[in-house]
Kinemage of the C-alpha trace (Angstrom):
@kinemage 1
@onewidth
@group {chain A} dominant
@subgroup {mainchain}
@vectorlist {calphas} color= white
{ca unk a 1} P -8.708 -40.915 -13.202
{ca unk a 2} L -5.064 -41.368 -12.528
{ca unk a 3} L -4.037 -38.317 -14.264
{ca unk a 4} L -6.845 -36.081 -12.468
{ca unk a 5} L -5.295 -36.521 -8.952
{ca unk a 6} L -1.650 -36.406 -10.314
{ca unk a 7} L -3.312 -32.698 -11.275
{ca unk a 8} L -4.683 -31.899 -8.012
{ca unk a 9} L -1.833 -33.134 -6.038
{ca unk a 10} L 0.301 -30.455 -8.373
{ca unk a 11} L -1.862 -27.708 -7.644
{ca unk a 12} L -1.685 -28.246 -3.988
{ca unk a 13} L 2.142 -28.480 -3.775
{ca unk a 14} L 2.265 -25.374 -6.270
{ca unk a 15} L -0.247 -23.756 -3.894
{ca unk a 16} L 2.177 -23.982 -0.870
{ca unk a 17} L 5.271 -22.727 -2.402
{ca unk a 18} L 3.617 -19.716 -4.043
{ca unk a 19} L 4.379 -16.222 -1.869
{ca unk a 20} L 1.154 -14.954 -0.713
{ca unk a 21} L 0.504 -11.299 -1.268
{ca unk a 22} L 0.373 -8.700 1.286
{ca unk a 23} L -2.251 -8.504 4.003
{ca unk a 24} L -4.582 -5.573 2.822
{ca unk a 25} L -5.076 -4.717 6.512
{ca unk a 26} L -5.460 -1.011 8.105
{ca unk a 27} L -2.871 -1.552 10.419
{ca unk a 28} L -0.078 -4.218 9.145
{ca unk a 29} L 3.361 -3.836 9.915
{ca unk a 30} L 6.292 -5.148 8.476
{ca unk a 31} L 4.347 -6.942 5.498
{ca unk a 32} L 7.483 -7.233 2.497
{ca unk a 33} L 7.027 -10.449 0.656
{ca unk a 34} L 10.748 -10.116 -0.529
{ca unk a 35} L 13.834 -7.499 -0.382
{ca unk a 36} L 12.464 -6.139 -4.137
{ca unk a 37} L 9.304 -4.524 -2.571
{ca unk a 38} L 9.089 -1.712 -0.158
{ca unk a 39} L 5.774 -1.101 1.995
{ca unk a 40} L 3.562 2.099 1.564
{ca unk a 41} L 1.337 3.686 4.270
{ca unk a 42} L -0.403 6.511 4.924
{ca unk a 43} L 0.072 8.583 8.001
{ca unk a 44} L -2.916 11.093 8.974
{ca unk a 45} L -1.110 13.653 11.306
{ca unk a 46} L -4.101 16.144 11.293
{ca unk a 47} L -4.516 16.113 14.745
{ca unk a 48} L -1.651 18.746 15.031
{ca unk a 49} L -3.570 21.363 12.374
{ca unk a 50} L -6.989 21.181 11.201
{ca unk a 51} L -8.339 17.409 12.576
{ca unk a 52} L -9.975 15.860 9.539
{ca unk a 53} L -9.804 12.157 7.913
{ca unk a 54} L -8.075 11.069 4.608
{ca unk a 55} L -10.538 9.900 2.261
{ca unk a 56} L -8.583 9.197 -0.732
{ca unk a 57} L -5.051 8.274 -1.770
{ca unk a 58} L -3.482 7.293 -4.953
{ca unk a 59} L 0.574 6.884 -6.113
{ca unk a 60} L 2.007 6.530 -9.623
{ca unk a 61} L 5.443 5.528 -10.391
{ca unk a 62} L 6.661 9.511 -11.596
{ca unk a 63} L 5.425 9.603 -15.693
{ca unk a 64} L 3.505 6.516 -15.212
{ca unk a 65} L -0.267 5.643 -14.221
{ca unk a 66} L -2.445 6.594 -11.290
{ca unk a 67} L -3.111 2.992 -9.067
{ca unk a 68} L -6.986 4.489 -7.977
{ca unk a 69} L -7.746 4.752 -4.349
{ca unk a 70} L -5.519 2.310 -1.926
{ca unk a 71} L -7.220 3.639 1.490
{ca unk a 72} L -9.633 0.666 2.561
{ca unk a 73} L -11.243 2.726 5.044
{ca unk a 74} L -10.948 6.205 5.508
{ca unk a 75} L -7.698 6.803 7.975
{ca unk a 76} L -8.722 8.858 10.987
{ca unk a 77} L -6.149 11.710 12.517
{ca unk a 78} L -3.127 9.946 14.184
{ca unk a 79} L -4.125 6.824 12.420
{ca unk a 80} L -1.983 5.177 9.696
{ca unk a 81} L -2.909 2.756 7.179
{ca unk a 82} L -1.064 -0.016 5.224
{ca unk a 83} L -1.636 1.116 1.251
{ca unk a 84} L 0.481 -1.560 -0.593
{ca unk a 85} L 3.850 -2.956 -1.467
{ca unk a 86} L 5.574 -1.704 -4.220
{ca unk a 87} L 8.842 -2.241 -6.231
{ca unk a 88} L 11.746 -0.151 -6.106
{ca unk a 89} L 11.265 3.269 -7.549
{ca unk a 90} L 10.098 7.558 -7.710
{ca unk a 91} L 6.776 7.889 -6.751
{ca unk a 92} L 3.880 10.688 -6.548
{ca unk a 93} L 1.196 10.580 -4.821
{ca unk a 94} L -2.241 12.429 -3.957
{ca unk a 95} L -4.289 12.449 -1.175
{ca unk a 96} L -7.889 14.129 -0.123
{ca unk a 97} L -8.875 14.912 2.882
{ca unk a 98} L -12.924 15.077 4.309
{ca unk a 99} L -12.719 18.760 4.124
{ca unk a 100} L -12.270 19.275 0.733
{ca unk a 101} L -8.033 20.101 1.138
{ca unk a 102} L -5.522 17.904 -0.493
{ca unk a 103} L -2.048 16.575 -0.251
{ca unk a 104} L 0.733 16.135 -3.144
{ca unk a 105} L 4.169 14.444 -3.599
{ca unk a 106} L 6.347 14.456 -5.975
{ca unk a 107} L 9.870 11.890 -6.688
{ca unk a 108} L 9.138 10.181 -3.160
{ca unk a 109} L 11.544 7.232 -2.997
{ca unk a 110} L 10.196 3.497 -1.967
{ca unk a 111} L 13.105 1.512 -1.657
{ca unk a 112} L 13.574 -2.429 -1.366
{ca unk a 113} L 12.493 -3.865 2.133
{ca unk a 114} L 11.559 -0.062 2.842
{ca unk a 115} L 8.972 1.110 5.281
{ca unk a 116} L 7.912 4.363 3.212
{ca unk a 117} L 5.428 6.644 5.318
{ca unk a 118} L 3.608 9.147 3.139
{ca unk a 119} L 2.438 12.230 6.342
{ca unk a 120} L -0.658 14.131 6.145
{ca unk a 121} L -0.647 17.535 7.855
């Protein structure tokens, strides 16, 4: 008995001094948990061209693996969304938009405490 709440008293402490991640939100700003991670969002700028939503975007460290989609909604034209935080390095990244077009770019640098804005035309 005595060494089952010597447990959960552990936890608990562990539980308050462990960061918490970042807030998965649409709209977050300034979310870094440390200086190693930069923040990633996507900024839909249609309304300047053709007006259409992103539907889909995905970033891979350059020569490494694709994440999957990061949008949690679709991001409407002049909207931006929060994607992620990421640690310091060259990314690409890939977006679709509702109309079939897409978006590519290549060696994109997300830098430590970074706000990194990746703009859809």
């Amino acid at each position: 008995m005595r060494t089952s709440r010597w447990l959960l008293l552990g936890l608990a402490a562990l539980a308050l001094v462990l960061p918490l991640g970042g807030c998965g939100c649409g709209s977050c700003e300034a979310v870094v948990i440390d200086d190693f991670w930069g923040n990633v969002f996507v900024d839909n700028l249609t309304d300047t061209t053709t007006v259409e939503y992103v539907v889909f975007f995905q970033v891979a460290v350059v020569g490494g693996k694709w994440t999957g989609d990061l949008l949690i909604d679709d991001v409407p034209p002049r909207g931006t969304q929060f994607v992620g935080t990421f640690s310091e390095d060259l990314y690409d990244a890939y977006a679709e938009l509702e109309f079939g077009d897409f978006v590519e770019w290549f060696d994109v640098f997300v830098g430590q405490g970074e706000d990194v804005f990746f703009e859809v035309f």
